[in-house]
LOVEX-14581 format. One line per field, with one value per residue (C-alpha): x, y, z. Coordinates in Angstrom, 3 decimals, decimal comma. Example, Ala and Ser with C-alpha at 12.3 -4.5 7.8 and 13.67 -1.06 7.14 Angstrom:
# LOVEX-14581
X = 12,300_13,670
Y = -4,500_-1,060
Z = 7,800_7,140
***
This chain:
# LOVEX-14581
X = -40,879_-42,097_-41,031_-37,461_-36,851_-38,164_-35,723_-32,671_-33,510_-32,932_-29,905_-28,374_-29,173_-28,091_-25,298_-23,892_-25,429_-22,542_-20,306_-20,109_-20,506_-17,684_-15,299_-17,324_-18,221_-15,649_-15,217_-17,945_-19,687_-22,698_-21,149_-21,011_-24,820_-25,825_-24,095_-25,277_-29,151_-28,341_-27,143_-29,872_-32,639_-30,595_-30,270_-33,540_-35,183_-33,470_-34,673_-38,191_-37,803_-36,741_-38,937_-41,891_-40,565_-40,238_-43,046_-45,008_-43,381_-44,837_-48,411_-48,521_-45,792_-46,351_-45,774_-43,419_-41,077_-38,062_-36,788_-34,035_-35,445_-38,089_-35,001_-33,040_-36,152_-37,051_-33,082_-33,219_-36,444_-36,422_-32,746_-34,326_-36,787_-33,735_-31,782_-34,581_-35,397_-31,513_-30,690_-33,526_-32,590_-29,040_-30,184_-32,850_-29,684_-27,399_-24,684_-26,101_-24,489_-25,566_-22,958_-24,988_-22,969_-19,359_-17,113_-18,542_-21,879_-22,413_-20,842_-23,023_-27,046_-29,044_-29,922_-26,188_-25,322_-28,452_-27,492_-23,737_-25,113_-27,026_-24,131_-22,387_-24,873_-25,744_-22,844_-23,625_-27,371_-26,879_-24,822_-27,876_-30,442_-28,532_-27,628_-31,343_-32,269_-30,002_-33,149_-35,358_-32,222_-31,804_-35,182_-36,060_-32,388_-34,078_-37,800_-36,107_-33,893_-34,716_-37,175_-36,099_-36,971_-38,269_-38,226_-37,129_-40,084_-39,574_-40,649_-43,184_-44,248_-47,468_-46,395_-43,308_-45,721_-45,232_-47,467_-49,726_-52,860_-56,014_-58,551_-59,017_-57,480_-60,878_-58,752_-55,721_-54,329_-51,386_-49,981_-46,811_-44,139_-46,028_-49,179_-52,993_-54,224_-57,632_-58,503_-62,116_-60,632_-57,975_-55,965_-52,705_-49,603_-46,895_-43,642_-43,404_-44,476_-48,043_-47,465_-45,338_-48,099_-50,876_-48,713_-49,028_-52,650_-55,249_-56,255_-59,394_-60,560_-60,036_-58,888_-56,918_-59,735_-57,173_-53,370_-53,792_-56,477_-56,713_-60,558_-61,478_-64,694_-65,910_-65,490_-67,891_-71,426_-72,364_-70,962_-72,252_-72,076_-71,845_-71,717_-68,718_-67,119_-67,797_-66,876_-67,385_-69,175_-66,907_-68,529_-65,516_-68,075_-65,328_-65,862_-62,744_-62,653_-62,458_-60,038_-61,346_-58,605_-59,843_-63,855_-63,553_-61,765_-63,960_-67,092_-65,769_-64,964_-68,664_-70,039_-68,432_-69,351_-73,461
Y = 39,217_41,926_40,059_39,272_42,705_43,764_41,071_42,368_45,717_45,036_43,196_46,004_48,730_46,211_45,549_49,471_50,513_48,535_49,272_52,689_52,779_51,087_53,896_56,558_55,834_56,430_56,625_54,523_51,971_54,630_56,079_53,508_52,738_56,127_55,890_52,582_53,457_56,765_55,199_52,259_54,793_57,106_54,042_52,570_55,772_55,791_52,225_52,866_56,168_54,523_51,939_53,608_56,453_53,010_51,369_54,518_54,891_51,183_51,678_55,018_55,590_54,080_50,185_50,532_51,891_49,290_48,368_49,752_53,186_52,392_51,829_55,122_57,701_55,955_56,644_60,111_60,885_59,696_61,601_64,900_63,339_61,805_64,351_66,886_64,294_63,466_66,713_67,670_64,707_65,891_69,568_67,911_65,788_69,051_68,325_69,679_68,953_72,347_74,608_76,211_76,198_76,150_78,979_79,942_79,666_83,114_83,281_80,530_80,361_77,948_76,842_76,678_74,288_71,951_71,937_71,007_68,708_66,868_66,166_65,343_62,316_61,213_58,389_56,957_57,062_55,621_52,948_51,857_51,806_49,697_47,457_47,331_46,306_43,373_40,960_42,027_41,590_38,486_37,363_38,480_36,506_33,003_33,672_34,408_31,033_28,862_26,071_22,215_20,299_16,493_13,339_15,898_18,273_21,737_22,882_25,729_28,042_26,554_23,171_24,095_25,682_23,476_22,369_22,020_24,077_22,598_22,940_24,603_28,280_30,863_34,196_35,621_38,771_40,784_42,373_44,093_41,385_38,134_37,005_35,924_32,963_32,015_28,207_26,761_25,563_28,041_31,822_31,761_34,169_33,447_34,843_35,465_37,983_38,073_38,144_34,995_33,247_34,666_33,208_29,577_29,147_28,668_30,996_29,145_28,682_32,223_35,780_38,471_41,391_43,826_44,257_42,840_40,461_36,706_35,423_32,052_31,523_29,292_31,984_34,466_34,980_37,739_41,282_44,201_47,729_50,913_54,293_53,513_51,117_47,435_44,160_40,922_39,449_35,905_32,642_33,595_36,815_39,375_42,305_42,367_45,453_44,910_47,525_49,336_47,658_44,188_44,699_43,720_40,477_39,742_40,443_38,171_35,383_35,625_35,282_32,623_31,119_31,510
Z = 23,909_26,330_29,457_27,869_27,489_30,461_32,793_30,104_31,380_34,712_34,481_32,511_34,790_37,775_35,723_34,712_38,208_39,828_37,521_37,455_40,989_41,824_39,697_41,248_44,678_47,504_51,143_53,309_52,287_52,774_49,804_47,250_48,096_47,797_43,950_43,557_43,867_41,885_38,595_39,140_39,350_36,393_33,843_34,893_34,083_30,397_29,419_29,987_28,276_25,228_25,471_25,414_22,668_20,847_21,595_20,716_17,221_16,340_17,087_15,271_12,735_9,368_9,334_6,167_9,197_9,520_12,554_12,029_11,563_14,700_16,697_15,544_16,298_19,697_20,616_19,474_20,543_23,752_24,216_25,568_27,840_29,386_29,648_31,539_33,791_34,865_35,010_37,529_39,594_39,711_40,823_43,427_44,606_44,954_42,354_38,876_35,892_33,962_35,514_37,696_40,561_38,501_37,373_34,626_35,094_34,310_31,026_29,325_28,549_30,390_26,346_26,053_29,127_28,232_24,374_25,480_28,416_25,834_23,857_26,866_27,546_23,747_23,397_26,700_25,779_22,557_23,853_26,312_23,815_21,586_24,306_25,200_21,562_21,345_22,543_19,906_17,674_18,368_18,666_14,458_13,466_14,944_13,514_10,062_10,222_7,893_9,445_9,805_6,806_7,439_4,954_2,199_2,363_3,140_6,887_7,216_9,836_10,545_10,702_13,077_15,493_18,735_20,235_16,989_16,321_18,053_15,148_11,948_11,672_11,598_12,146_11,928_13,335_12,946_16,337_15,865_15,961_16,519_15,199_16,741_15,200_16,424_15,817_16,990_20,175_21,311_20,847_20,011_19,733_17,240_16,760_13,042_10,052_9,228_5,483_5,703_7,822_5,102_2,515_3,803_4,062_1,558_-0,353_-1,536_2,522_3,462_1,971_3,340_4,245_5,948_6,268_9,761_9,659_7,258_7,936_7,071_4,676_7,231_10,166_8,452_9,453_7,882_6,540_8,757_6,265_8,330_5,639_3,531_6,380_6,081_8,843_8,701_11,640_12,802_14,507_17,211_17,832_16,630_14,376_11,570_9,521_6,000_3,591_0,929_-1,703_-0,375_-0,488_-4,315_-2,986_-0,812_-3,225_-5,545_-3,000_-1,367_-5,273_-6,086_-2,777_-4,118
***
């Protein structure tokens, strides 16, 4: 998913680069290259801005966060940033957008030009971002399709995965949009929602110890208590942390086990 977005990146700032250099450059073809590199470097600059406002906002904000939401702080947010850093290129370049060299750039506050120079840029900076989310988009509408059903019986994510699972699951992870599923033979990242995946397998082989992490019974060696903190020691040779509302679970589960 990272790489997609990455290459749709570059094709969009390629893509507006040229664009809007062909309406603004004129004259020489020295001219138009000079533009060219200017709005590459300009809208290149934006994307990673809001890509890592965004990417920020996932690892810390609270996971109840939509996407939607994710996607609406990470444009504002990373609207000043953008803003700062254009406008110093633009004064660094000799043709500054804030008025300073203009008629009345006396009668305004340097507050005033960047608070009007800001709303100047936010439609064109919200129209990037959103253009810039339309992989992820598209990426959560075919993970949320329903799955192929065969002979009748109804499809599910584990069985779709191709190619199929080498060995028995052990350990499964949660990692922002895709999952980690750890078999006895290999590592694998999945494209789907860890609660769906958690929903499929068996509840009487494994438990759910964390709202990231699924352990098989099988995986556990032994449960390792530091203070109030407790995690489960795996045959893979991972720590998993184990959540106060699921040590009960868990207690219960090993009991039983005796």
């Amino acid at each position: 998913m990272k790489h997609i977005e990455e290459r749709y990146m570059a094709l969009i700032a390629l893509f507006a680069a040229c664009l809007i250099a062909a309406h603004s450059a004129g004259g020489s073809p020295a001219a138009f290259l000079g533009t060219y590199f200017y709005w590459l470097v300009r809208i290149g600059a934006e994307s990673l801005l809001f890509f890592g406002v965004r990417s920020n906002i996932e690892s810390y904000a609270p996971k109840s966060l939509s996407q939607t939401t994710v996607t609406i702080l990470a444009i504002l947010v990373s609207h000043l940033p953008f803003v700062l850093s254009v406008t110093a290129m633009d004064i660094v370049l000799g043709f500054p957008e804030l008025g300073i060299t203009g008629s009345k750039s006396g009668e305004r506050s340097r507050m005033t030009e960047l608070a009007l120079e800001m709303i100047y840029l936010f439609d064109n900076h919200v129209a990037l971002c959103l253009l810039l989310t339309v992989p992820r988009l598209v990426q959560r509408s075919l993970s949320t399709q329903p799955l192929p059903q065969e002979g009748g019986t109804k499809g599910t994510l584990l069985s779709a995965i191709d190619p199929a699972l080498n060995g028995d699951i052990l350990w499964v992870e949660a990692q922002e949009h895709y999952v980690r599923i750890t078999t006895q033979h290999e590592n694998r990242m999945v494209l789907a929602r860890f609660s769906d995946i958690v929903r499929e397998l068996s509840q009487t082989d494994g438990l759910q110890v964390h709202r990231s992490h699924w352990v098989a019974n099988s995986a556990i060696v032994k449960e390792q208590k530091n203070g109030q903190s407790l995690t489960l020691l795996l045959s893979t040779g991972d720590n998993v942390p184990v959540s106060r509302s699921f040590k009960s679970k868990l207690a219960a589960m090993r009991n039983d086990e005796a």
